[in-house]
C-alpha positions as CSV (number, residue, x, y, z in Angstrom):
1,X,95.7,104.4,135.2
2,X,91.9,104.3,135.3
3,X,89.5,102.9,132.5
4,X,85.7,104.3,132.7
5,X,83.7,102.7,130.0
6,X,81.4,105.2,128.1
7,X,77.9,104.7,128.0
8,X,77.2,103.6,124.4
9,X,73.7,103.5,124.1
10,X,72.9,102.9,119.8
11,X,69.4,101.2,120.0
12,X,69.6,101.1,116.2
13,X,70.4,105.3,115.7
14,X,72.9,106.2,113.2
15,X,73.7,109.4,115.3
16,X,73.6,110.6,119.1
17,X,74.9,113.3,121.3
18,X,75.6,113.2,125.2
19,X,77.7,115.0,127.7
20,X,80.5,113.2,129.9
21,X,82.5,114.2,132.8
22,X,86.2,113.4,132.2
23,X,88.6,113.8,134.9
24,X,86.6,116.7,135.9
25,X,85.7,118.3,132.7
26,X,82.4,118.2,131.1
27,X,82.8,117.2,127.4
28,X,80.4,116.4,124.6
29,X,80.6,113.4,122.5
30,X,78.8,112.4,119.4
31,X,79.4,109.0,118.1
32,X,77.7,108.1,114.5
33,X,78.0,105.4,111.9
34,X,79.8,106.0,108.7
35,X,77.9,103.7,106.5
36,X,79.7,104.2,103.7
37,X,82.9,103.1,105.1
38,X,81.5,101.1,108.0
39,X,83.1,102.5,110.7
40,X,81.6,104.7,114.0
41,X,83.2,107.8,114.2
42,X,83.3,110.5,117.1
43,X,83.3,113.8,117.5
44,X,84.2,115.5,120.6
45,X,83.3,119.0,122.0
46,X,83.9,121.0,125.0
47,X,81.6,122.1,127.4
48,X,80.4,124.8,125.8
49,X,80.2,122.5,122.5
50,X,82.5,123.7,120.2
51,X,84.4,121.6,118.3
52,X,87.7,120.0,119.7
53,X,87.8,117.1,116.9
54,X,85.7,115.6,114.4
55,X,85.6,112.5,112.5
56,X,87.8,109.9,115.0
57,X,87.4,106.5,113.8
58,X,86.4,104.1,116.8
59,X,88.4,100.9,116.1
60,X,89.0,98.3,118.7
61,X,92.8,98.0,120.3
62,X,93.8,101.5,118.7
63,X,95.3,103.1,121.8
64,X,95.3,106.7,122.1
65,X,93.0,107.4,119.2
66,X,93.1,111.4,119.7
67,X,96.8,111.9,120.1
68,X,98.2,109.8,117.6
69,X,96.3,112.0,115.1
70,X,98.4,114.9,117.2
71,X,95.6,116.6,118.9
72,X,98.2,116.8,121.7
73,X,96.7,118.4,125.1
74,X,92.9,118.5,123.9
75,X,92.3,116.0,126.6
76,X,93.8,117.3,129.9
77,X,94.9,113.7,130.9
78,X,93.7,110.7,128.9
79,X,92.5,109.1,125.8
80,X,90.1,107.0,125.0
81,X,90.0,103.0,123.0
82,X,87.8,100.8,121.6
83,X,87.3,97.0,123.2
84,X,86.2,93.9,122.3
85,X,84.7,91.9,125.2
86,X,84.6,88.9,123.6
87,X,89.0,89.2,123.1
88,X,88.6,88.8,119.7
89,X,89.5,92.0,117.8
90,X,86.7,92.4,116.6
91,X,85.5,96.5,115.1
92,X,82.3,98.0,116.5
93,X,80.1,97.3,114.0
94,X,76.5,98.6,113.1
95,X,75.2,95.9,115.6
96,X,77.3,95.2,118.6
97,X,78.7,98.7,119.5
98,X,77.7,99.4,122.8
99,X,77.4,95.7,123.3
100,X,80.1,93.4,122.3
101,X,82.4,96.1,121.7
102,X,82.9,99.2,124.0
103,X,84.1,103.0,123.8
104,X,86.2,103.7,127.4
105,X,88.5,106.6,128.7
106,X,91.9,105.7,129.3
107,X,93.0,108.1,132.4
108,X,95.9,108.7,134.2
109,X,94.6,109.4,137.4
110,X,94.2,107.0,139.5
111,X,90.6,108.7,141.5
């Protein structure tokens, strides 16, 4: 298995878009805050941008975050999971996502 983080970039925007190459496949991911329920959610598209699934809550130590919703095979290989650097369990929150707490793609290849 390999573990690539994801750039998480917030700089104190609610919403942003960028594109990612997952074991070989170009993808699109928007991540956003849900202020009303606290949370960052993400959306993922394919290359072309249309949407593969919407609204994935981005909670620290919830492997496989796509799949166990059942979106089986909309990633060709991997998944993706929230961590929290500091071991503590912590949730992204407004402030330390992309710091403190970081979004990574699970793979199973090894390259």
């Amino acid at each position: 298995m390999n573990l690539k983080e994801i750039p998480v970039v917030i700089a104190k925007q609610t919403r942003y878009q960028f594109s990612v190459l997952l074991d070989g496949v170009r993808y699109y991911v928007e991540i956003y805050y849900n202020k009303r329920v606290d949370t960052w959610m993400m959306n993922l598209k394919d290359a072309t941008q249309a949407a593969i699934v919407y609204g994935i809550p981005l909670l620290t130590n919830v492997i496989n975050p796509i799949t166990r919703f059942k979106f089986v095979g909309v990633l060709q290989f991997g998944d993706f999971t929230v961590l929290d650097a500091l071991g503590l369990g912590a949730d992204a929150t407004f402030f330390n996502f992309g710091q403190d707490v970081s979004l990574f793609y699970l793979s199973i290849n090894d390259g």
